[in-house]
MARMAR-391454 format. One record per atom (N, C-alpha, C, O): residue number from 1; atom name; x, y, z. Coordinates in Angstrom, 3 decimals. Layout:
// residues N
k = NUM a = CA east = X north = Y up = Z $
...
//
This chain:
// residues 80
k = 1 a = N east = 0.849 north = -1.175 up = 0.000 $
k = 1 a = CA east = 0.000 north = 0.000 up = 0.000 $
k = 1 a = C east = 0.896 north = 1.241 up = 0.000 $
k = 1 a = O east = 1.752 north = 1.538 up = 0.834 $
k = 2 a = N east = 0.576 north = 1.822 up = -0.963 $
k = 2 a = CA east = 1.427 north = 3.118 up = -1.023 $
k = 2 a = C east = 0.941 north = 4.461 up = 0.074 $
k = 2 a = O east = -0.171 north = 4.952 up = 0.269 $
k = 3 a = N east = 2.107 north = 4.742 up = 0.584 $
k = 3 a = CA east = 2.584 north = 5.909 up = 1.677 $
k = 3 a = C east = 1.658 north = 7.173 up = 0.513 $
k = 3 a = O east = 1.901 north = 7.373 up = -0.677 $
k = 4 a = N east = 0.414 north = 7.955 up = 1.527 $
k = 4 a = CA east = -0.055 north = 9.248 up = 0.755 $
k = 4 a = C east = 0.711 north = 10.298 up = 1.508 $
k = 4 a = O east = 0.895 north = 10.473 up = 2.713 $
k = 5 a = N east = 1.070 north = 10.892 up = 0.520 $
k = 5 a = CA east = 1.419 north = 12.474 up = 0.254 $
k = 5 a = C east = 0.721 north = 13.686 up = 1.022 $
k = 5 a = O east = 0.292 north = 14.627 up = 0.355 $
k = 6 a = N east = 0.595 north = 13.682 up = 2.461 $
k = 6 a = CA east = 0.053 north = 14.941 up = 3.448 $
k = 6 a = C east = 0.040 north = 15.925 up = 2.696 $
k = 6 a = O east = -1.105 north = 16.365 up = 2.791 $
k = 7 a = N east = 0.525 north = 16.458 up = 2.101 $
k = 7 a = CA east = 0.373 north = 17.475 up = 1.170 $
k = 7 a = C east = -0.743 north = 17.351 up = 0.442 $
k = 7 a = O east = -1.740 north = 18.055 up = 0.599 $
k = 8 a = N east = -0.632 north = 16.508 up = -0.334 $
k = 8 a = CA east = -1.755 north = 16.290 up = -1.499 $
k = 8 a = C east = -3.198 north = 16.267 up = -0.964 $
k = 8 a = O east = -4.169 north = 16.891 up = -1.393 $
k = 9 a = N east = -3.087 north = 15.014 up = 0.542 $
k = 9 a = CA east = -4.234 north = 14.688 up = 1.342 $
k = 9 a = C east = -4.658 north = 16.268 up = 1.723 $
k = 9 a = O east = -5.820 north = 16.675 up = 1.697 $
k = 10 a = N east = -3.521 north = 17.055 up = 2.070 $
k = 10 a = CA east = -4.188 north = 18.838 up = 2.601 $
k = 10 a = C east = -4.917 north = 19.581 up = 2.117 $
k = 10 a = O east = -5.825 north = 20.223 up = 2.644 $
k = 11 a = N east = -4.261 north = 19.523 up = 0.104 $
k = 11 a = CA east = -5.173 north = 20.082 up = -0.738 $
k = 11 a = C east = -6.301 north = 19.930 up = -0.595 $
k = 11 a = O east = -7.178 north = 20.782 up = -0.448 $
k = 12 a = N east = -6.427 north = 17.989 up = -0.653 $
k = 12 a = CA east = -8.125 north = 17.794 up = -0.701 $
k = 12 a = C east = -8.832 north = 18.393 up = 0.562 $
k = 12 a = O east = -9.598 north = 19.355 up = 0.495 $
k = 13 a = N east = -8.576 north = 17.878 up = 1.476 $
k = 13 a = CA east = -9.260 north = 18.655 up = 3.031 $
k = 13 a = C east = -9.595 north = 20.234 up = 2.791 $
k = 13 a = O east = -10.742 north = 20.670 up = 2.886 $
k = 14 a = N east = -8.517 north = 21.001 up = 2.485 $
k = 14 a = CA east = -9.027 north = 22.235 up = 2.050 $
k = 14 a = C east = -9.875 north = 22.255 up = 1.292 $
k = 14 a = O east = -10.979 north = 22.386 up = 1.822 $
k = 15 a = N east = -9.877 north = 22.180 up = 0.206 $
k = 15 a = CA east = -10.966 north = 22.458 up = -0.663 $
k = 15 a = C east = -12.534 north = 22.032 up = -0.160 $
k = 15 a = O east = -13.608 north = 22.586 up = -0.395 $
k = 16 a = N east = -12.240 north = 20.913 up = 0.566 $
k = 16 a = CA east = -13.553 north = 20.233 up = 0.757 $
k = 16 a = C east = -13.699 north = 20.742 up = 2.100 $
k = 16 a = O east = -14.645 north = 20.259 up = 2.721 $
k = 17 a = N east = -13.000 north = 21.591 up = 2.695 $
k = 17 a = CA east = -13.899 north = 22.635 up = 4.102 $
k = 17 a = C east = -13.999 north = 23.802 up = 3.124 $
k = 17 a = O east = -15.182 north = 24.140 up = 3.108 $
k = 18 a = N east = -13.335 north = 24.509 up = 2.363 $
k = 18 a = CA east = -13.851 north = 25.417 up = 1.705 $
k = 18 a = C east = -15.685 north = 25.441 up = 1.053 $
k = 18 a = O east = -16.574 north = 26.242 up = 1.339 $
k = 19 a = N east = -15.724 north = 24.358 up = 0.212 $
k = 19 a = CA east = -17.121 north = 23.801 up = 0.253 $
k = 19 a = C east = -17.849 north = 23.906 up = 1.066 $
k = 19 a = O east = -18.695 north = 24.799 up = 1.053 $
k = 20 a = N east = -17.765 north = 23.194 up = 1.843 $
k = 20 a = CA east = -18.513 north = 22.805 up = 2.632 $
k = 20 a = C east = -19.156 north = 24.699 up = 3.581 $
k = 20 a = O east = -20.217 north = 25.083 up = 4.072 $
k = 21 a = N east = -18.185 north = 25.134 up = 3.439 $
k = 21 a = CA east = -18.470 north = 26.671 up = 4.319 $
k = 21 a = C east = -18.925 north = 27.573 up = 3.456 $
k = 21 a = O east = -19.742 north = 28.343 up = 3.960 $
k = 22 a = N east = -18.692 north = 27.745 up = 2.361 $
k = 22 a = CA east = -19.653 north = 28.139 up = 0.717 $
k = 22 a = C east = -20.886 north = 27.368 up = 0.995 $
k = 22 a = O east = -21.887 north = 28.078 up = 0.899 $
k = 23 a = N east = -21.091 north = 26.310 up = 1.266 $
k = 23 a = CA east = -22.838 north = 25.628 up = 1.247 $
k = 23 a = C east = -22.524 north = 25.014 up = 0.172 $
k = 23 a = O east = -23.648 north = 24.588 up = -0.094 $
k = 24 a = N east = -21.783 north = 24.579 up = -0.774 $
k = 24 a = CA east = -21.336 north = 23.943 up = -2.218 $
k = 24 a = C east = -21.885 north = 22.180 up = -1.574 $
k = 24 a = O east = -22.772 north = 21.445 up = -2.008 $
k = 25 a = N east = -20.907 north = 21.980 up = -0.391 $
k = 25 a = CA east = -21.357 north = 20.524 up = -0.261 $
k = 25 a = C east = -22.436 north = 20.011 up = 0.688 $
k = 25 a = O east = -22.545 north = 19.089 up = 1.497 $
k = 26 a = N east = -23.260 north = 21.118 up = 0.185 $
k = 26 a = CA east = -24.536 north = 20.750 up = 1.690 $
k = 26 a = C east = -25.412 north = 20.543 up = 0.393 $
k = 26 a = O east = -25.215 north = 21.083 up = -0.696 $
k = 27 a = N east = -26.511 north = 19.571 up = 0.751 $
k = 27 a = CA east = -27.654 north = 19.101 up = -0.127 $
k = 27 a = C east = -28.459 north = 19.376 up = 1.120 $
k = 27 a = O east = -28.364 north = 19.237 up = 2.339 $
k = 28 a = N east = -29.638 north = 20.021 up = -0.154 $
k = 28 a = CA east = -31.099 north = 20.720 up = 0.768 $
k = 28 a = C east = -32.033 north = 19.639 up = 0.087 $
k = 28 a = O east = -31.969 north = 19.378 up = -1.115 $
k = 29 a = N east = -32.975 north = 18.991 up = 1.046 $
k = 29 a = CA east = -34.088 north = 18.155 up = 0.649 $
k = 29 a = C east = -35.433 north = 19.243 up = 0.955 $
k = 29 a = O east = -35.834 north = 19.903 up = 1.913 $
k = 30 a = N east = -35.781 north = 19.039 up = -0.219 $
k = 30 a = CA east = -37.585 north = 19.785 up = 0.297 $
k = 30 a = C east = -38.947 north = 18.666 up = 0.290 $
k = 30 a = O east = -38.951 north = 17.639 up = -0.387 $
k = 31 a = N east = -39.717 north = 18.963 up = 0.901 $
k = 31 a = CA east = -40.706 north = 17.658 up = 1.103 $
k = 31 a = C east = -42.234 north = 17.993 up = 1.704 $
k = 31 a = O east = -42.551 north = 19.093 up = 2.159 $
k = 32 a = N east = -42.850 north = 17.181 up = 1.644 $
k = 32 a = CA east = -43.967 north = 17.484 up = 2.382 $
k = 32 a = C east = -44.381 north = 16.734 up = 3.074 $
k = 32 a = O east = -44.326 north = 15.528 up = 2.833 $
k = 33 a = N east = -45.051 north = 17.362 up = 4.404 $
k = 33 a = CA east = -44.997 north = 16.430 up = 5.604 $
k = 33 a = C east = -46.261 north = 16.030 up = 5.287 $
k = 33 a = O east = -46.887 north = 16.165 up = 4.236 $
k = 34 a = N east = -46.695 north = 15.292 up = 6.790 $
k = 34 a = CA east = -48.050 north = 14.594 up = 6.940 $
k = 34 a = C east = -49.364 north = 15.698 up = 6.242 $
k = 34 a = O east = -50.272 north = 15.491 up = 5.437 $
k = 35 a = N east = -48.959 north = 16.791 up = 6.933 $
k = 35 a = CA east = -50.305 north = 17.538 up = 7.231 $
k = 35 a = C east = -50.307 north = 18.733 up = 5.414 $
k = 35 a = O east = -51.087 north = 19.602 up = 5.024 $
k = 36 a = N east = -49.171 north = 18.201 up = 4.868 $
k = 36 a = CA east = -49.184 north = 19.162 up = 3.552 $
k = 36 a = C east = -48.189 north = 20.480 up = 3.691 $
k = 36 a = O east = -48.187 north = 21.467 up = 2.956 $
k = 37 a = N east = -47.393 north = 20.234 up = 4.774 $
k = 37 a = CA east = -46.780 north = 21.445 up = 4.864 $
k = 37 a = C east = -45.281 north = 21.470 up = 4.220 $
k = 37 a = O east = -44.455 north = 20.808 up = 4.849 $
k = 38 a = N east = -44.839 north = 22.109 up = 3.109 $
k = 38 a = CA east = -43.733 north = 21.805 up = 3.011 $
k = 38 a = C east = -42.213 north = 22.186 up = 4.044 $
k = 38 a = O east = -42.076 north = 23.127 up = 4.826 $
k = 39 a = N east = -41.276 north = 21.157 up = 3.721 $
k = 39 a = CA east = -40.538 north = 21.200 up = 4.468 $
k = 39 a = C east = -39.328 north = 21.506 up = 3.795 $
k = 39 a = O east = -39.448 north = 20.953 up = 2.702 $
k = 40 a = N east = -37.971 north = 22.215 up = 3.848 $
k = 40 a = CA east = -36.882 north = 21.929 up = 3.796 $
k = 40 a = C east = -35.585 north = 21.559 up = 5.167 $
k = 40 a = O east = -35.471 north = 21.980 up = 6.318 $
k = 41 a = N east = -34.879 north = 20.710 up = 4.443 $
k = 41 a = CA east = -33.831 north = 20.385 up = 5.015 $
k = 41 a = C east = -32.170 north = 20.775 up = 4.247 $
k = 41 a = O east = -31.951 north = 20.887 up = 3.041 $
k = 42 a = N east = -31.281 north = 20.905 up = 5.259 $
k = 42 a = CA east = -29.998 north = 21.184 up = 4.841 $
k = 42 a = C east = -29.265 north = 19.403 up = 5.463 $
k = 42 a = O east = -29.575 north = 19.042 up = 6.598 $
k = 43 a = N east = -28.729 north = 18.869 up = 4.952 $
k = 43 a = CA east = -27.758 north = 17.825 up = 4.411 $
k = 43 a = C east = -26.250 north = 17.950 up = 4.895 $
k = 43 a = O east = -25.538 north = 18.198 up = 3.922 $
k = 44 a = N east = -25.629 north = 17.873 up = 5.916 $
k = 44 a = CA east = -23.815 north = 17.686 up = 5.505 $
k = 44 a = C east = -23.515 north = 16.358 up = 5.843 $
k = 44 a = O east = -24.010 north = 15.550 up = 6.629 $
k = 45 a = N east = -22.364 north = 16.330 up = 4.869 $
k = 45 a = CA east = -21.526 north = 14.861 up = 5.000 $
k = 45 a = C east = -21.491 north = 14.969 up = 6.389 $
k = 45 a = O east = -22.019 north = 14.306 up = 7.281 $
k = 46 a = N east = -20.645 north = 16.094 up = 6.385 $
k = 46 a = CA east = -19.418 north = 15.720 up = 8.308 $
k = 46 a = C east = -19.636 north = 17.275 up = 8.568 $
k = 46 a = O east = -20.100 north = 18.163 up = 7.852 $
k = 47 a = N east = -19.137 north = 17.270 up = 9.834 $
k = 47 a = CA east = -18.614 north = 18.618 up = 10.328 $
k = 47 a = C east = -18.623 north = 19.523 up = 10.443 $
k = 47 a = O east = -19.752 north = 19.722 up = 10.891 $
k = 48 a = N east = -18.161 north = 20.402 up = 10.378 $
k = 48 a = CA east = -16.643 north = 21.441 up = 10.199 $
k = 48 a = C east = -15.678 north = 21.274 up = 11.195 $
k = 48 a = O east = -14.486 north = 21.099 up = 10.942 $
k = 49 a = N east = -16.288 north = 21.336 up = 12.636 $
k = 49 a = CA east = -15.325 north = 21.031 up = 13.456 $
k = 49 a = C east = -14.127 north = 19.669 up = 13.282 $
k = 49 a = O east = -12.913 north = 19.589 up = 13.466 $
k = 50 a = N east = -15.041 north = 18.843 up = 12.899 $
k = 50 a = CA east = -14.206 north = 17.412 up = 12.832 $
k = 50 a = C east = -13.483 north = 17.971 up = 11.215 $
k = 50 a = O east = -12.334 north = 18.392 up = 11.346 $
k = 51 a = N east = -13.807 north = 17.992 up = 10.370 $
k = 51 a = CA east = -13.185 north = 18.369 up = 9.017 $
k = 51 a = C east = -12.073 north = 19.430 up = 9.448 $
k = 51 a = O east = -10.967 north = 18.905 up = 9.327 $
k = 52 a = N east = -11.970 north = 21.063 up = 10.021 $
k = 52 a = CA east = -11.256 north = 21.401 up = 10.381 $
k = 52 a = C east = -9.720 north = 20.991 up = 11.056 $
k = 52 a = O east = -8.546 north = 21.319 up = 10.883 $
k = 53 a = N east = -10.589 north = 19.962 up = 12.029 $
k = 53 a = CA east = -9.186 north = 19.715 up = 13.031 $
k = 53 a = C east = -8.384 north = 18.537 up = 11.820 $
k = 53 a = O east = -7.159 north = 18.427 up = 11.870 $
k = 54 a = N east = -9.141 north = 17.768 up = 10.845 $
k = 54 a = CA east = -8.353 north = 16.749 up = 9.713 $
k = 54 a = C east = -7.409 north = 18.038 up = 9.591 $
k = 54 a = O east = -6.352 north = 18.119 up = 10.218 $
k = 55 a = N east = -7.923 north = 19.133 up = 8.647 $
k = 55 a = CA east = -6.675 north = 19.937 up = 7.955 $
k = 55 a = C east = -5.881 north = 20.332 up = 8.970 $
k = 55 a = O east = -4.756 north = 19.950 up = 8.647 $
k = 56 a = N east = -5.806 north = 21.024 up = 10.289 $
k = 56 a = CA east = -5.108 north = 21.360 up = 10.832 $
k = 56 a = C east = -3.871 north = 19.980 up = 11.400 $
k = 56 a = O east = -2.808 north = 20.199 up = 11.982 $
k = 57 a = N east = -4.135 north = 19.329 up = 11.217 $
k = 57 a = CA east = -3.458 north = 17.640 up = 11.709 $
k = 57 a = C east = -2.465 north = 17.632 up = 10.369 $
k = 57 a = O east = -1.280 north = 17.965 up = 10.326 $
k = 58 a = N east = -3.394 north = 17.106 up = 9.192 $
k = 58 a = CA east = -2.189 north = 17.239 up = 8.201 $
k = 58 a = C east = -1.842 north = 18.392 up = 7.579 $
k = 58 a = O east = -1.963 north = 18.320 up = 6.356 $
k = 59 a = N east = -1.378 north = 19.630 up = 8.075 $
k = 59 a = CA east = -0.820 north = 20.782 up = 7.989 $
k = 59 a = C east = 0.167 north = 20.541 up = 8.384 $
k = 59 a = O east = 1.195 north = 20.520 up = 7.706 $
k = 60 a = N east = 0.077 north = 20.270 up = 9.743 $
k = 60 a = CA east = 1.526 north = 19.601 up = 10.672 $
k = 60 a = C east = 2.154 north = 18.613 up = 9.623 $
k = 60 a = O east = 3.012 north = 18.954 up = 8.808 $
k = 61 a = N east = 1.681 north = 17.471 up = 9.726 $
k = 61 a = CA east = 1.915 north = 16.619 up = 8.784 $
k = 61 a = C east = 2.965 north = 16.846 up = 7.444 $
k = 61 a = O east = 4.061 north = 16.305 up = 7.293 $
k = 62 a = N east = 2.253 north = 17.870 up = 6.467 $
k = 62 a = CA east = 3.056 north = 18.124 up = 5.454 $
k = 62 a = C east = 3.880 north = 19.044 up = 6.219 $
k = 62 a = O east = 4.981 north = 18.500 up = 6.301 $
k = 63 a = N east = 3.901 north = 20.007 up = 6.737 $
k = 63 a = CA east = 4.928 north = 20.495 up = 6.796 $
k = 63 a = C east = 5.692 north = 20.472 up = 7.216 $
k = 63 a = O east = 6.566 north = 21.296 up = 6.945 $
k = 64 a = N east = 5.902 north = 19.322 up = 8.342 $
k = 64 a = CA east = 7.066 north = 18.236 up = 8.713 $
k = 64 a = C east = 7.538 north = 17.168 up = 7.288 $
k = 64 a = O east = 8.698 north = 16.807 up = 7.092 $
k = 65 a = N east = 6.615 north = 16.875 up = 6.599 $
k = 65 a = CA east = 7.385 north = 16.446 up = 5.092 $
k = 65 a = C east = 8.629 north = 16.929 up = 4.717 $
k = 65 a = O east = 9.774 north = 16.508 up = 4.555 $
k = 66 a = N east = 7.624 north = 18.584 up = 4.588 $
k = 66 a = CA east = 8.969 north = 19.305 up = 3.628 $
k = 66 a = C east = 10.213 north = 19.967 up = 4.860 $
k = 66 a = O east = 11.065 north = 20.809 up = 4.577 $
k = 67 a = N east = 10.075 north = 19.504 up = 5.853 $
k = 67 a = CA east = 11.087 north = 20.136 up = 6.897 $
k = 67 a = C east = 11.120 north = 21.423 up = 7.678 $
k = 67 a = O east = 11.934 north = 21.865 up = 8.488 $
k = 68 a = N east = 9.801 north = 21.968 up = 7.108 $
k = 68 a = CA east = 9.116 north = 23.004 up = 7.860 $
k = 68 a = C east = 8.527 north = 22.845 up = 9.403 $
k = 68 a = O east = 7.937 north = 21.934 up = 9.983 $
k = 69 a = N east = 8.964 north = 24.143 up = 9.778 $
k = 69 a = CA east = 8.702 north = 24.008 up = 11.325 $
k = 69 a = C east = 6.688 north = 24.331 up = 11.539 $
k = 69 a = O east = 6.316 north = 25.310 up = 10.893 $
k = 70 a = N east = 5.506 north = 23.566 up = 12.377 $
k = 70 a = CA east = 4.693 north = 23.796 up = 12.104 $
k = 70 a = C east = 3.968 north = 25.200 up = 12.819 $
k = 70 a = O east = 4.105 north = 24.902 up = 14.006 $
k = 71 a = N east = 3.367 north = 26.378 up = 12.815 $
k = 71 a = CA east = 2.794 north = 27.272 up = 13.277 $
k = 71 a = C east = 2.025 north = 27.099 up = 13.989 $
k = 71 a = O east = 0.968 north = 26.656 up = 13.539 $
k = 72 a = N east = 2.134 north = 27.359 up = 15.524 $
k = 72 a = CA east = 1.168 north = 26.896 up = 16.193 $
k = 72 a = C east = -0.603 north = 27.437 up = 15.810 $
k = 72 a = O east = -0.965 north = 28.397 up = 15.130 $
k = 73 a = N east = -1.392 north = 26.462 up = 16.501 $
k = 73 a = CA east = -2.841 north = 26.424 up = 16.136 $
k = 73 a = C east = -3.531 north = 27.342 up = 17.125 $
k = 73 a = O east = -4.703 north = 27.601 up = 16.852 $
k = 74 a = N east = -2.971 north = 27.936 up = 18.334 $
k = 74 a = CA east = -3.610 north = 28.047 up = 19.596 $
k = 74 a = C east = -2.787 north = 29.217 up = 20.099 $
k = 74 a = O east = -1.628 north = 28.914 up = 20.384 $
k = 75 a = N east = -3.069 north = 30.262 up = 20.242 $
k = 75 a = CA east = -2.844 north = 31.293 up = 20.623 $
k = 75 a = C east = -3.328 north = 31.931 up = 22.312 $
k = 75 a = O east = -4.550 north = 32.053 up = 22.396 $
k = 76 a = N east = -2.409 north = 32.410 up = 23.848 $
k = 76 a = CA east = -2.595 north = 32.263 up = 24.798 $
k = 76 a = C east = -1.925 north = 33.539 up = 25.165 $
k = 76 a = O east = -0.704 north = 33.612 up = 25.303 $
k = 77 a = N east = -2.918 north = 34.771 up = 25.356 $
k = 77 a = CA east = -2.579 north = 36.034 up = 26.058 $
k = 77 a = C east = -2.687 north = 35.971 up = 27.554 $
k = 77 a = O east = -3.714 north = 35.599 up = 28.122 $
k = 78 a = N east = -1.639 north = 36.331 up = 28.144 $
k = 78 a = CA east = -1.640 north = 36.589 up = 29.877 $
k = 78 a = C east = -1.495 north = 37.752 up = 30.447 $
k = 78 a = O east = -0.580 north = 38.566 up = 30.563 $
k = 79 a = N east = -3.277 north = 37.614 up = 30.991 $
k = 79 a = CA east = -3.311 north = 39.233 up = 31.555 $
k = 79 a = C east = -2.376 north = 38.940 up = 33.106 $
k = 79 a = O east = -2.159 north = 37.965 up = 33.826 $
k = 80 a = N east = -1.989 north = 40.462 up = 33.097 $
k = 80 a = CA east = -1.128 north = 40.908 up = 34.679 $
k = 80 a = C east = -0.105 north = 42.168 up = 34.685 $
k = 80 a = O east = 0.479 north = 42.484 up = 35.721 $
//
């Protein structure tokens, strides 16, 4: 089984939270209920939260590939 490319895997993750936050990968169902009333619904595969933390994981990932140091995710001001 061939070793994937964090990089490549990053592209896809991006694009597909980009989507997904455009509304591109959300499917809306419309319908009608019991009583005749129509309904819509919004549809997602996954996430964002869980999709997010994928890209932020292989960010690290590739950029330990290419020997890059990674930028932290989490930022911590101390009042005093």
């Amino acid at each position: 089984m061939p070793i994937e490319d964090p990089c490549l895997v990053l592209a896809e993750l991006e694009a597909a939270y980009r989507a997904l936050v455009m509304g591109r990968a959300a499917k809306r169902v419309r319908y009608r209920d019991d009583t005749g009333a129509e309904q819509e619904v919004d549809h997602h595969r996954t996430s964002l939260v869980d999709l997010r933390a994928e890209v932020l994981r292989y960010r690290g990932l590739c950029d330990a590939s290419l020997g890059l140091q990674s930028q932290p995710t989490q930022f911590c001001v101390r009042a005093g």
